[in-house]
Backbone as ProteinMPNN parsed JSONL, in Angstrom:
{"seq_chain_A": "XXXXXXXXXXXXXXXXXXXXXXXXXXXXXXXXXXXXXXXXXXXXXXXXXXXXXXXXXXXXXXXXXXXXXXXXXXXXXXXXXXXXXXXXXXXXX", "coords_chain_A": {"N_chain_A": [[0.842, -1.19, 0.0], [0.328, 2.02, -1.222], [1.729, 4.916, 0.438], [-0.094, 8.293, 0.717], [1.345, 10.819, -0.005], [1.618, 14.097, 1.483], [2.312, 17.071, 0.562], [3.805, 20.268, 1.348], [3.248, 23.854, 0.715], [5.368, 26.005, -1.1], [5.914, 28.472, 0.764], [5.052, 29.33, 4.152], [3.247, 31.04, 5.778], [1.827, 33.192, 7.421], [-0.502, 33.852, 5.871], [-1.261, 31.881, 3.877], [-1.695, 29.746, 6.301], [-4.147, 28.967, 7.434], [-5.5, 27.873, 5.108], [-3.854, 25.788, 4.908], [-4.126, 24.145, 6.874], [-6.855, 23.56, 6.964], [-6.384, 21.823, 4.888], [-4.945, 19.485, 6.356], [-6.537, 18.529, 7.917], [-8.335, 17.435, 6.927], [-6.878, 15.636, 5.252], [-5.105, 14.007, 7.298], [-7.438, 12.633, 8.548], [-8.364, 11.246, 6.385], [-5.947, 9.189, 6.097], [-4.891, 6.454, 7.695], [-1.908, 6.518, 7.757], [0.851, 8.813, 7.667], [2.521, 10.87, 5.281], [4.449, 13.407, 5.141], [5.821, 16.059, 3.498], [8.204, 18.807, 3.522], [9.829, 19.605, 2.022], [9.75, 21.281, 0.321], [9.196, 23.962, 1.293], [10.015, 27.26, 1.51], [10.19, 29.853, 2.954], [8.799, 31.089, 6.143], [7.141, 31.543, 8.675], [6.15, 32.552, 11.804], [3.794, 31.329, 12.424], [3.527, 29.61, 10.856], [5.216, 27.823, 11.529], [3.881, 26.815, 14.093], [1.941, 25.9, 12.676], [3.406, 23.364, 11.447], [4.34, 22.53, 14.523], [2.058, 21.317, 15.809], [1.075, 19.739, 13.961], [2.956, 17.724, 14.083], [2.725, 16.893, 16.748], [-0.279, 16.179, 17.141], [0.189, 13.993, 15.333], [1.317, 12.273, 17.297], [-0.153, 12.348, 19.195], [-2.215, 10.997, 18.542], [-1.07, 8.388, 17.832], [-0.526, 7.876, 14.91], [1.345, 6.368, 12.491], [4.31, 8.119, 10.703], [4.839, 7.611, 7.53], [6.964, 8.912, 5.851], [8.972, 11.59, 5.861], [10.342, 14.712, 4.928], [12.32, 17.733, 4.866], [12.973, 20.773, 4.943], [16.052, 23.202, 4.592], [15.294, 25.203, 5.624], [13.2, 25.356, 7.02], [14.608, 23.309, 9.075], [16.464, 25.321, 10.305], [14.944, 27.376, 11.188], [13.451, 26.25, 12.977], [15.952, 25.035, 14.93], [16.888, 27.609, 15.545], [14.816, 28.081, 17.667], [15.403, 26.737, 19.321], [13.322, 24.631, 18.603], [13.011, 20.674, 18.684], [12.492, 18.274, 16.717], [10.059, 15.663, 16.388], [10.694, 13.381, 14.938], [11.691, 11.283, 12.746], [14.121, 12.483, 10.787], [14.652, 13.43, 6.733], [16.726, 14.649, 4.598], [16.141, 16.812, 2.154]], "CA_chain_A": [[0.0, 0.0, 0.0], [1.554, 3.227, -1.442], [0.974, 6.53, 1.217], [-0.573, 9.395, -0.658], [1.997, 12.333, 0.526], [0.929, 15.515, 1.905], [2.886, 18.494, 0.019], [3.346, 21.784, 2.218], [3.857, 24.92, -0.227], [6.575, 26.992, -0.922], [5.355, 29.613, 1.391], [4.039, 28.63, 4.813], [3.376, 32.113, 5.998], [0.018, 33.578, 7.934], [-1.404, 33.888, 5.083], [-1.437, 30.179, 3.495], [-1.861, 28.803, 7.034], [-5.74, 28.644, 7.324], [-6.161, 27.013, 4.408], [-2.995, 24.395, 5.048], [-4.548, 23.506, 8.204], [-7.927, 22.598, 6.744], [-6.145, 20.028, 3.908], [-4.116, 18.703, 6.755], [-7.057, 17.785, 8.915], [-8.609, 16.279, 5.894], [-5.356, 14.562, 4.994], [-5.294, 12.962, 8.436], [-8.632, 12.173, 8.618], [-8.359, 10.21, 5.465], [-5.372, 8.469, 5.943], [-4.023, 5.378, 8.648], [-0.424, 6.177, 7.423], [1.1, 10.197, 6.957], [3.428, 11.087, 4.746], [4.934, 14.808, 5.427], [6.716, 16.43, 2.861], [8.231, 19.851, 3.843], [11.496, 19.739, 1.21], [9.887, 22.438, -0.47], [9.372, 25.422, 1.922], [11.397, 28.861, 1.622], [10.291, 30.661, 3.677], [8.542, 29.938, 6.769], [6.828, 32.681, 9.681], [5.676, 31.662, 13.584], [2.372, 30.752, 11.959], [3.836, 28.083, 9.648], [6.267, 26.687, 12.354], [2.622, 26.582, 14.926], [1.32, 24.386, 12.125], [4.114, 22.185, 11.501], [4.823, 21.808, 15.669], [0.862, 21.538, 16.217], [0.819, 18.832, 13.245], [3.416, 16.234, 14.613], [2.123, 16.616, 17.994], [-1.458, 15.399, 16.488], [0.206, 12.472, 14.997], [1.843, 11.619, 17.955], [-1.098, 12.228, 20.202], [-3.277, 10.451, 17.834], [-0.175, 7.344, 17.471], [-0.449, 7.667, 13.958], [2.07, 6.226, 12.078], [4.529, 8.337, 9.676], [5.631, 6.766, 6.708], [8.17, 9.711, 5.411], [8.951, 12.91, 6.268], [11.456, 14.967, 4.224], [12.214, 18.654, 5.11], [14.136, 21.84, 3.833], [16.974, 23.403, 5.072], [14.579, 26.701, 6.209], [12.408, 25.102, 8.232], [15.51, 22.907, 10.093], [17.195, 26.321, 10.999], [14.091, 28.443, 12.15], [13.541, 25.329, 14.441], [17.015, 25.024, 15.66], [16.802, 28.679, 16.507], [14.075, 28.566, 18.242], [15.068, 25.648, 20.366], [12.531, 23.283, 18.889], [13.122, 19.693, 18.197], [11.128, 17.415, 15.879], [9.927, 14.438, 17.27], [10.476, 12.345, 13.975], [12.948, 11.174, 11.662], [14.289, 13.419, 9.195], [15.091, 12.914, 5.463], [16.761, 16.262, 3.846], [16.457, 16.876, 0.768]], "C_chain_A": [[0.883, 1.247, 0.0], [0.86, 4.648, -0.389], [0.848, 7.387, 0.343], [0.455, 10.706, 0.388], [1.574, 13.977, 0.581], [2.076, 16.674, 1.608], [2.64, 20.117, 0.688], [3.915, 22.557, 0.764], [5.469, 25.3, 0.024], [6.895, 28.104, -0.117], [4.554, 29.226, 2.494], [3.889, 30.22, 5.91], [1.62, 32.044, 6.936], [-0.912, 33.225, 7.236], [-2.087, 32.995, 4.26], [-2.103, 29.428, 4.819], [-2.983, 28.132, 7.519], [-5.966, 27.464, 6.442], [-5.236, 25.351, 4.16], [-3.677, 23.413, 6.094], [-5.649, 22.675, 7.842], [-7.304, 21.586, 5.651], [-5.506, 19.232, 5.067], [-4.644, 17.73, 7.415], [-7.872, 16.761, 8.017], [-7.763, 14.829, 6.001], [-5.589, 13.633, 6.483], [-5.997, 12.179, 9.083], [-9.014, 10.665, 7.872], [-7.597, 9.201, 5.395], [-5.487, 7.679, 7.806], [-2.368, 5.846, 9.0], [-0.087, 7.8, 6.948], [2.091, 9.781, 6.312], [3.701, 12.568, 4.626], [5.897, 14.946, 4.241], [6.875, 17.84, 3.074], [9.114, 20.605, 2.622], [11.264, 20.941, 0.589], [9.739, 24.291, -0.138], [10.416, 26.468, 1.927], [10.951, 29.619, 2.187], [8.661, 30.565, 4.266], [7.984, 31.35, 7.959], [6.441, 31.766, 10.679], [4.372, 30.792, 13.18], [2.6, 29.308, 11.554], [4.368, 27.194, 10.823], [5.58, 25.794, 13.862], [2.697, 25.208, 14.075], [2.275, 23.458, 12.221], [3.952, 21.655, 12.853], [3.415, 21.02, 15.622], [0.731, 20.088, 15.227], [1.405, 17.766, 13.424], [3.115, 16.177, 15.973], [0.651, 16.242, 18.181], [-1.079, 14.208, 16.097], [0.61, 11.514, 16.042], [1.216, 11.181, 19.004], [-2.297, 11.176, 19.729], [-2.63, 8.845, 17.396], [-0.316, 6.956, 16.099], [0.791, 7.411, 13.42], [2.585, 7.381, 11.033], [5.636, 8.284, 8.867], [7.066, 7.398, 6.471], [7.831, 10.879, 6.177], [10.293, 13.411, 6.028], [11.119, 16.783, 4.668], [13.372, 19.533, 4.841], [14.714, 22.517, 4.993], [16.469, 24.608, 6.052], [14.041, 26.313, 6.827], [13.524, 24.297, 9.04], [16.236, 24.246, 10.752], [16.485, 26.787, 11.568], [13.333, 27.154, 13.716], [14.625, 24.889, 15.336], [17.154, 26.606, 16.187], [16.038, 29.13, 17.304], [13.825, 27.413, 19.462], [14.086, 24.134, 20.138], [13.297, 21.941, 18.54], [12.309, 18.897, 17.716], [11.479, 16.499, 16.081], [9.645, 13.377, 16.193], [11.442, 12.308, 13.649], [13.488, 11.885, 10.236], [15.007, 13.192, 7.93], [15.145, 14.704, 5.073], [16.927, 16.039, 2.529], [17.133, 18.467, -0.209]], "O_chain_A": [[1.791, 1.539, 0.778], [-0.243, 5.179, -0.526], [1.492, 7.401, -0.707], [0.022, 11.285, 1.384], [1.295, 14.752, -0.334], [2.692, 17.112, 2.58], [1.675, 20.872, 0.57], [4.717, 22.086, -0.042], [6.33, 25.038, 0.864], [7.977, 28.681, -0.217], [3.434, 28.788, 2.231], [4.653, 30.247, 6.875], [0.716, 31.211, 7.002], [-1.898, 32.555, 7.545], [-3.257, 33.161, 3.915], [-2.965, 28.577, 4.598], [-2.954, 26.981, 7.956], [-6.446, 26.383, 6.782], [-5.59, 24.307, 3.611], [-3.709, 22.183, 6.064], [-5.713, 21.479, 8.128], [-7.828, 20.472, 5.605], [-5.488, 18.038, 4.768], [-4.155, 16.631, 7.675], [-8.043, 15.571, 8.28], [-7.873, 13.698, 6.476], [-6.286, 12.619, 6.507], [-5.666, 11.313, 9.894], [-9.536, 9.62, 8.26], [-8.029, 8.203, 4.817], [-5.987, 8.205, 8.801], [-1.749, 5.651, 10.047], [-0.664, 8.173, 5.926], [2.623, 8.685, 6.483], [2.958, 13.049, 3.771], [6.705, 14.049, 4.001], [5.822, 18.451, 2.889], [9.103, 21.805, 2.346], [12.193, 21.684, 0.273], [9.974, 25.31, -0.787], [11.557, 26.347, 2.373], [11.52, 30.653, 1.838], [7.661, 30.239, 3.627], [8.789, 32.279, 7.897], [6.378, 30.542, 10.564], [4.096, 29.695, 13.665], [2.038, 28.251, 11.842], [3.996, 26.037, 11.017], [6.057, 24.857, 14.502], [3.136, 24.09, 14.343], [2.099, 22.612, 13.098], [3.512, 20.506, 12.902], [3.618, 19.838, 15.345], [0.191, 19.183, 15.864], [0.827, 16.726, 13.109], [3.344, 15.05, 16.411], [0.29, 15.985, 19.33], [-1.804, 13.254, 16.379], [0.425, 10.3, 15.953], [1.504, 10.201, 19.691], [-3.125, 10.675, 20.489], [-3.357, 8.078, 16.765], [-0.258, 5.745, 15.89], [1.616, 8.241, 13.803], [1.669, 7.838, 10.349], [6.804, 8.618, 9.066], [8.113, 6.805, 6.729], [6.849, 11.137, 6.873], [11.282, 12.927, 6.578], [9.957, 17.171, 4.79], [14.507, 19.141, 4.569], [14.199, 22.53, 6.111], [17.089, 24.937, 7.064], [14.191, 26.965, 7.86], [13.386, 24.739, 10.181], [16.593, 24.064, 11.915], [16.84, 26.933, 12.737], [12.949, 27.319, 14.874], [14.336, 24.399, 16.428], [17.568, 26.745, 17.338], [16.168, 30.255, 17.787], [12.855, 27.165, 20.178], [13.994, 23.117, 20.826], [14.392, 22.169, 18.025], [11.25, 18.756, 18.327], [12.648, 16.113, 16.094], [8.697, 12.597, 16.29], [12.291, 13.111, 14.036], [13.223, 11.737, 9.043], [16.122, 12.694, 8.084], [14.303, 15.598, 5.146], [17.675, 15.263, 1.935], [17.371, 18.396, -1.415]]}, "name": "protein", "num_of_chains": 1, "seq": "XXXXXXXXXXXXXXXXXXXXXXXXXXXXXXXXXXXXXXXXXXXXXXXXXXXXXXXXXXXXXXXXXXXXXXXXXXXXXXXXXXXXXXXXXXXXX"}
């Protein structure tokens, strides 16, 4: 069984984050199995870095499995400067 991967934009800003949030709860709704793909974000505000924390702390609260999870070099720095750590396995691309 192939996971259907969940694609964040290029842009995870205020202004995207409304409407990321509602595909995500979809997305998680629909699936057993996530698949996170971040690789493609450039640029990234408190809003975006809410959703992301706010979104693996749902999978984790919810013991959902996830399959991948690949992430860009902009979102690993604005979370190393801000102290966070992600509570998954990371694939950079």
């Amino acid at each position: 069984m192939t996971t259907l991967k969940f694609n964040f934009p290029e842009e995870l800003t205020i202004y995207e984050v409304a409407h990321i949030h509602n595909e995500l709860k979809v997305y998680f709704e629909s699936n057993d199995e996530v698949a996170l793909d971040l690789s493609q974000i450039e640029e990234l505000d408190s809003a975006g870095i809410q959703l992301i924390y706010k979104a693996l702390h749902q999978l984790n609260k919810e013991n959902k499995p996830l399959a991948t999870f690949s992430i860009s070099e902009v979102v690993k720095k604005k979370f190393c400067i801000l102290g966070l750590s992600l509570p998954v396995q990371v694939h950079e691309e």
